[in-house]
N, C-alpha and C positions, 0 to 999 in steps of 0.2 A: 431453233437457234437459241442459246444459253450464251449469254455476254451478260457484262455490266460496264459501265461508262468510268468507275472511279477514279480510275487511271487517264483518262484524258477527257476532264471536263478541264473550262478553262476558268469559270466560275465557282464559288463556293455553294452549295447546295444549304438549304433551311429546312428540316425537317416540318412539317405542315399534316395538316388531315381537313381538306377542304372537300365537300363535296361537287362533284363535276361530273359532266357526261360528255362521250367523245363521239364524232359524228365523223361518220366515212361516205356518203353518198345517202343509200336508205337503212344503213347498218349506226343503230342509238343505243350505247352500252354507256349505262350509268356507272358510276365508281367514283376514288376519291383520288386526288392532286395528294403524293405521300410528300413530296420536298420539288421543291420552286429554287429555280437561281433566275438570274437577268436571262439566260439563255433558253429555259426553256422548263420541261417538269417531267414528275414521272408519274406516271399517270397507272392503276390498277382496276380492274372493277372488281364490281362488289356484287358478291352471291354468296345466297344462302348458304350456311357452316357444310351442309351435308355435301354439297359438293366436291370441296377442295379443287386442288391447284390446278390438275387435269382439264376439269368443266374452263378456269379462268384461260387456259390457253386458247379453247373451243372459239371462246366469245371472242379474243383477240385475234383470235384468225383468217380472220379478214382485212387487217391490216397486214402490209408490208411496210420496209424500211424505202422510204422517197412518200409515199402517200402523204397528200395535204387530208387535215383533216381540222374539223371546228368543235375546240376547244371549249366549253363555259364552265368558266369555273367562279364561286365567290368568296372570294376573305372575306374570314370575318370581321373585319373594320370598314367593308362595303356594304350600302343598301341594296346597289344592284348589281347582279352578275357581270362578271366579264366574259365578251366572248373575243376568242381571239386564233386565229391560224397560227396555224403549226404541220412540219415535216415529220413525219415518223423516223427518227433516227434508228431504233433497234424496238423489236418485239422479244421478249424472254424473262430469266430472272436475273434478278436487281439483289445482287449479295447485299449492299448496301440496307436495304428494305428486307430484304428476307421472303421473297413476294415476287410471283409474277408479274409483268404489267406492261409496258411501253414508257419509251425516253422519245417526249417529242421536242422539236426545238422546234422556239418562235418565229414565224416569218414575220421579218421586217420590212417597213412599206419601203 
């Protein structure tokens, strides 16, 4: 599946490159948070150059859209990570980013 959110986000998006790892059960894909709003982020992983885009769908393939999943991610203006829940809204690429990855939004308690 190939979408992007640009079109109906409700928030403005912040371009960002934080380092973060996304957790779906016992599936742990490292990557980085490309831009953060109040609602949520987009989340990509990171592998070796020789890969490419193909390998990055592999790894995110394990995710679907409704999946909770635990988010850590740290600004850099924090000492310590955040960890925090979130929905998988969409798996695909992000025209926006130029980049495969994941749109997750934040559950709120």
């Amino acid at each position: 599946m190939s979408v992007t959110m640009s079109n109906r986000r409700d928030e403005p998006r912040v371009p960002v490159e934080w380092r973060a790892e996304c957790k779906l059960g016992a599936n742990l894909t490292q990557g980085l948070v490309r831009d953060v709003s109040g609602g949520g982020v987009f989340f990509t992983p990171v592998l070796p150059s020789t890969n490419g885009d193909d390998a990055r769908m592999k790894v995110l393939s394990f995710m679907e859209p409704g999946d909770t999943v635990v988010l850590t991610y740290r600004p850099e203006w924090r000492e310590q990570p955040m960890m925090v829940l979130a929905t998988v809204q969409w798996v695909g690429y992000s025209h926006d980013n130029e980049i495969d990855g994941v749109g997750l939004h934040f559950q709120r308690d």
